[in-house]
N, C-alpha and C positions, 0 to 999 in steps of 0.2 A: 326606534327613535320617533315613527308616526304617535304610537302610541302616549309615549314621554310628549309632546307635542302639543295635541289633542289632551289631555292630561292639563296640562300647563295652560292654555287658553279657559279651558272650562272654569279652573278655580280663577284665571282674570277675568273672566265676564262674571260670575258671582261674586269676585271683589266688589268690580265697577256696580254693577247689580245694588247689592246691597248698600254703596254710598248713595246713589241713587236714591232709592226706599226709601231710607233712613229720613234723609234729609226732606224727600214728598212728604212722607208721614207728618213729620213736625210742620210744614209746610200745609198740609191739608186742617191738623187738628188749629194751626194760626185762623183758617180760614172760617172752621166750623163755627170758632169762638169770637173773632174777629177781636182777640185780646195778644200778651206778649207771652208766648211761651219759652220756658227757660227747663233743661234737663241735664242732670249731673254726667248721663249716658245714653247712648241710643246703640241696640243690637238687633242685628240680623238674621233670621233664622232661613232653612230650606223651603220651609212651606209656604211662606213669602208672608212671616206676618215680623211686625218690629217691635220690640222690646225696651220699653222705657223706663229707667229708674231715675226715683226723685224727680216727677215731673210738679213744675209751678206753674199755676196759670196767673197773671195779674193784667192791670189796666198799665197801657201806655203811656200814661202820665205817672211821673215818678213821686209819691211821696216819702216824707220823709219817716212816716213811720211803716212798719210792714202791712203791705193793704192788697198781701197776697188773695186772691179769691179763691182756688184751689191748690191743694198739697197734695201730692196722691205719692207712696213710694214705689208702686208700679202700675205701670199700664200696658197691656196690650193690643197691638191695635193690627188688624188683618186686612189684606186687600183681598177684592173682590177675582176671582182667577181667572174670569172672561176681562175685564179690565186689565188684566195683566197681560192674555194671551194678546188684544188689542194693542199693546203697547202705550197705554192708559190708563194705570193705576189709579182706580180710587180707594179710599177706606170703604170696606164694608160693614167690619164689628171693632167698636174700641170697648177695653172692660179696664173700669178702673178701679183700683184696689186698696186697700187700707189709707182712707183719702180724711182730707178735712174740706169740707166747704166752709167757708167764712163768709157772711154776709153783714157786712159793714157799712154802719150807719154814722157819716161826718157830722157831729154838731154843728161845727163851726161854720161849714157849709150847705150843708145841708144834701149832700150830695151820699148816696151808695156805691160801694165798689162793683157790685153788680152790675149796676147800670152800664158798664163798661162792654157789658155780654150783646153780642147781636147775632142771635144764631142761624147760619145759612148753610145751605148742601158745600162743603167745599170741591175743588172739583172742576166746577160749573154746574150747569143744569140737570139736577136731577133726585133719587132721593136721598135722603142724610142716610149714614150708619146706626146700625144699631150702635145703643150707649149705654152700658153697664157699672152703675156705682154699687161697688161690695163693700161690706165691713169700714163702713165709714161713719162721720163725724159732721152734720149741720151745724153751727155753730152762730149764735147772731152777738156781733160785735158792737160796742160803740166806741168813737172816738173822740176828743175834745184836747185842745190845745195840744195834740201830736201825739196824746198817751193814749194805747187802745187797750179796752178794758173788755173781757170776752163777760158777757151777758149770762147766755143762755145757750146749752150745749144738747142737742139729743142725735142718737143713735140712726144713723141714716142708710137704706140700702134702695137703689131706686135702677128704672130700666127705663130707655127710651129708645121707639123703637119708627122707621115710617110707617106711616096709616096706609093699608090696601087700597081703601077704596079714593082716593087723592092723588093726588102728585105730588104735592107741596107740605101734605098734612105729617104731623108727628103725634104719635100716641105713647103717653107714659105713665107708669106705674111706680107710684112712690113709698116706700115700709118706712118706717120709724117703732126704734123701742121693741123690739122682737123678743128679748128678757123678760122673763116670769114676773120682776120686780117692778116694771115699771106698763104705762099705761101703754096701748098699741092704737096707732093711726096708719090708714092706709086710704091713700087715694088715687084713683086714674083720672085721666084726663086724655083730652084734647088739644092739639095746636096748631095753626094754621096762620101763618102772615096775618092780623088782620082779627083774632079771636082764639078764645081759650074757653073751653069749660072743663071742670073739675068735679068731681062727685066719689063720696066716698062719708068714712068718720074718723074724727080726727080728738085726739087725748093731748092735754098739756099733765100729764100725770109726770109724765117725763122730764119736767123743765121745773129745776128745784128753786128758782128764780122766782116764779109766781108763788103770791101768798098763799090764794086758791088754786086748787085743779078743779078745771071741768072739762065734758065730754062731749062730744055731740056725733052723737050715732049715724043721723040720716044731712049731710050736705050736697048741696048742688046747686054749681054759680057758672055764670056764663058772663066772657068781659068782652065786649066788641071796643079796638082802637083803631087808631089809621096812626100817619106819621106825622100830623100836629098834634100828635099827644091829647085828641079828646076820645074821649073813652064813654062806655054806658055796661053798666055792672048791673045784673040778674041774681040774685040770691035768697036760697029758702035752707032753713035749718031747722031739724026736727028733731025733737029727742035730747033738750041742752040739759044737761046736768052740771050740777058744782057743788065743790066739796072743800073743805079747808084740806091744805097740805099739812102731811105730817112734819114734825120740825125737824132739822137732819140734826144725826146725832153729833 
């Protein structure tokens, strides 16, 4: 009977367990994004990491047309196991998968659905998780009088990760277009509260929207802001090439 007992407790504290997680998890990724997170399912595995399908991220203000910012149909997201042993879960690694980003440009207002993004350790103090976008979809939108009309679509796989040598800093790596057909950009960068720089080359070969493609092989920008929103942008570009686009068939 000890046994049957002991037995019976175990799978209720990994019940409780797992609502627990579940609900930090979503909970923490609210906090990363400081947007509204919505998921069709949230599961629990042994290893202590949570399983998200059909996860949506959007802005807290409700429009009336869809001004979802991401779609992803899975996510996995892991806590850290000293956080755990602590009785203080945070996320460590989230990896998101076959995703769309949408980046949404209001006419009428003039406003982006991004802007909605403010990204912070959730948590509290300390470093963000790694963040991994696979097998996914950049996409830039525009809106006007409620109808959204998708633009411009390219092939998106990106990682972000914290910076060693910081506290606060985030360093990421972004692919587009990795298909033999189309143009390939890749760039890294920097983040830090406060400043960003970016360096790398970047193809619109991939965006069938432009009349031209061009290229630019050698980039590297640096943008300082604060939170009145004044800013001072650094930029050198080498190597721009352009080309007419061929016409799709």
């Amino acid at each position: 009977f000890a046994k049957v007992d002991v037995g019976r407790c175990f799978v209720a504290v990994f019940i409780l367990a797992g609502r627990a997680l579940r609900q930090i998890a979503i909970g923490q990724i609210i906090e990363l994004t400081n947007a509204k997170v919505e998921a069709k399912s949230v599961g629990f595995k042994l290893d202590g990491s949570v399983f998200i399908e059909k996860l949506v991220i959007r802005p807290y203000q409700k429009q009336k047309y869809d001004d979802a910012i991401l779609k992803a149909e899975t996510v996995y997201a892991r806590f850290g196991k000293v956080s755990l042993l602590l009785l203080r879960p945070r996320l460590k690694e989230i990896s998101v998968n076959d995703f769309v980003f949408d980046a949404q440009y209001d006419l009428d207002t003039g406003r982006w659905n991004v802007g909605a993004l403010k990204i912070k350790a959730p948590g509290g103090p300390g470093k963000m998780p790694l963040v991994r976008l696979e097998r996914g979809r950049l996409q830039y939108s525009k809106v006007s009088g409620g109808r959204r009309e998708v633009a411009a679509v390219v092939p998106l796989d990106a990682r972000f990760g914290p910076a060693e040598e910081t506290r606060d800093g985030y360093r990421f790596n972004i692919t587009t277009a990795e298909r033999a057909d189309f143009g390939k950009s890749t760039l890294t960068g920097f983040w830090q509260p406060g400043r960003i720089t970016i360096a790398g080359g970047i193809s619109s070969a991939d965006v069938p929207a432009f009349e031209r493609s061009w290229t630019i092989n050698v980039l590297a920008a640096e943008l300082n802001y604060d939170q009145s929103n004044v800013f001072s942008l650094k930029l050198r570009i080498k190597d721009l090439l352009s080309t007419h686009s061929p016409s799709p068939d």
